[in-house]
C-alpha positions as CSV (number, residue, x, y, z in Angstrom):
1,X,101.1,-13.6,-18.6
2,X,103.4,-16.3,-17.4
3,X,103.4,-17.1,-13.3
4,X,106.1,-19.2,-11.8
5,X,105.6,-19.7,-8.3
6,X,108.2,-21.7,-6.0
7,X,108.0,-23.7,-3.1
8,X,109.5,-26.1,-0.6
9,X,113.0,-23.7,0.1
10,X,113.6,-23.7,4.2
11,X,116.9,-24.5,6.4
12,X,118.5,-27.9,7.2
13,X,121.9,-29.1,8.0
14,X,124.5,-30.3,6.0
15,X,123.5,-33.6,4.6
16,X,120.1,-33.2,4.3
17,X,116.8,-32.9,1.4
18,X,114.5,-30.4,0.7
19,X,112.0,-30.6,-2.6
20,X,111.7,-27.4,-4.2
21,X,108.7,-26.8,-6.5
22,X,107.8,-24.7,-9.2
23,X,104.0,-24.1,-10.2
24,X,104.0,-23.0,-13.9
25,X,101.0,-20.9,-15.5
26,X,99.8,-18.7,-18.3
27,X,102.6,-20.1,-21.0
28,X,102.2,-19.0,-24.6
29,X,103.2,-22.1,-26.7
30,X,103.0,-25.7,-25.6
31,X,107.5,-26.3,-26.1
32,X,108.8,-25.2,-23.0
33,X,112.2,-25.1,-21.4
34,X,112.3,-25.1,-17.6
35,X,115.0,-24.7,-15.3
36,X,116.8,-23.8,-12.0
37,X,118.9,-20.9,-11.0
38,X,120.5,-19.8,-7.5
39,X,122.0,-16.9,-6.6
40,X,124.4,-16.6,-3.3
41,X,125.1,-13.6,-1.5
42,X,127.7,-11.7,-3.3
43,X,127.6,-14.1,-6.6
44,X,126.6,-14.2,-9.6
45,X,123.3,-16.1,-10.8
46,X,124.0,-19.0,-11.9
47,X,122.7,-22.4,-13.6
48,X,121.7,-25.3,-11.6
49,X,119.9,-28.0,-13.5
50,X,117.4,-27.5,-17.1
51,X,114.8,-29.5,-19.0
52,X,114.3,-29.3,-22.7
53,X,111.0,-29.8,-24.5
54,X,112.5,-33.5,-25.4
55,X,113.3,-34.1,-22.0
56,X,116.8,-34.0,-22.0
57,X,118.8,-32.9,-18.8
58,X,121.5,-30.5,-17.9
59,X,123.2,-30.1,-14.6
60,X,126.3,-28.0,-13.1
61,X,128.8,-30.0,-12.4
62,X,128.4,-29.0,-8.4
63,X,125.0,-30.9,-8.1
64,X,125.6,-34.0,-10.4
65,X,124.5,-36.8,-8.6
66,X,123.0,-34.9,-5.8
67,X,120.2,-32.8,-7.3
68,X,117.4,-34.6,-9.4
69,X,115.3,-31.9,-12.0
70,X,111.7,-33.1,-13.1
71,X,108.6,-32.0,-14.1
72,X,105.1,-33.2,-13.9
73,X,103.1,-31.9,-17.0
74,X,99.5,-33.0,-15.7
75,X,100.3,-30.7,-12.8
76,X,102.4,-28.1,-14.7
77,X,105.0,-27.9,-12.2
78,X,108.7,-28.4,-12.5
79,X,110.9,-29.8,-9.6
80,X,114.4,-30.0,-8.0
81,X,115.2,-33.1,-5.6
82,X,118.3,-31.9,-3.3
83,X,120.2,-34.4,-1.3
84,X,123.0,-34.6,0.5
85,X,123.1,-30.6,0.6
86,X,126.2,-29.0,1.1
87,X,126.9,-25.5,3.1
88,X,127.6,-24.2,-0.6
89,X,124.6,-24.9,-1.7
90,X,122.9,-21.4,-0.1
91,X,121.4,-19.4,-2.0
92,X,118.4,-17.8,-3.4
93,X,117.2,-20.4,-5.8
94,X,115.0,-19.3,-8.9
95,X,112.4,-21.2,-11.3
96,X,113.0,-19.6,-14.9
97,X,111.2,-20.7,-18.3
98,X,110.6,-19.5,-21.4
99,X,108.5,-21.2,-24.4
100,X,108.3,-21.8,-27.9
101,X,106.5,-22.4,-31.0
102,X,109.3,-24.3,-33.0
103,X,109.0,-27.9,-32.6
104,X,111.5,-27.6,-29.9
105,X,112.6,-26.0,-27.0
106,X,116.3,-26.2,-26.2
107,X,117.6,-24.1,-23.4
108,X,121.2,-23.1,-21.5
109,X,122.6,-21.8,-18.3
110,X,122.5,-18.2,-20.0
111,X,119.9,-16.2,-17.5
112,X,119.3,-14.2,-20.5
113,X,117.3,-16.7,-22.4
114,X,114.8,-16.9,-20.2
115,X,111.3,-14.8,-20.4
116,X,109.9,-15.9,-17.1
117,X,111.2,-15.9,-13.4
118,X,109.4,-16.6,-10.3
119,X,110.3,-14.8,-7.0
120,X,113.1,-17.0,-5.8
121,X,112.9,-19.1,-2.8
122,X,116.0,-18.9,0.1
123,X,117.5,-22.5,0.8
124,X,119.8,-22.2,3.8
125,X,122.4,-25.3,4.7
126,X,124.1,-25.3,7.8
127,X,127.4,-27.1,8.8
């Protein structure tokens, strides 16, 4: 059974970093597509930055060049880097993954896709 289980969420002010972390266990197949959701009161769930089984990178437009996605495989955990945080950027953020035994993983911003979820982890930005 697959375990995601995040870390680093908190409060800071506009302007500010926080490090979320996603500890990854229990995966079926060795291609893996990880990624990063949020959810804000009253909205929808949506998108915020993937990783194929390649490597290659997705981001919402609202967190290009802000928000850095990465993963460390020795450690199976997955990452997101937030700087310069914006007020708009609260939310309930979720790890999601799901896995694969074709040579390759590709995923989207489509909540559906995904077979594993951890249990979200509040990031609060202040003006």
């Amino acid at each position: 059974q697959v375990q995601l289980v995040e870390s680093g969420g908190g409060s800071v002010q506009a302007g500010g970093s926080l490090r979320l972390s996603c500890e990854a266990s229990g995966f079926t197949y060795i291609r893996r597509c990880m990624a990063w959701f949020r959810q804000a009161s009253g909205k929808e769930r949506e998108g915020v930055a993937l990783i194929n089984s390649d490597g290659r990178i997705t981001y919402v437009d609202s967190v290009k060049g802000r928000f850095t996605i990465s993963q460390d495989n020795a450690k199976n955990t997955l990452y997101l880097e937030m700087n310069s945080l914006k007020p708009e950027d609260t939310a309930m953020y979720y790890c999601a993954g799901k896995s694969t035994w074709l040579p390759f993983c590709r995923g989207t911003f489509n909540p559906a896709e995904y077979s594993a979820w951890g249990q979200g982890i509040q990031v609060t930005v202040s003006s």
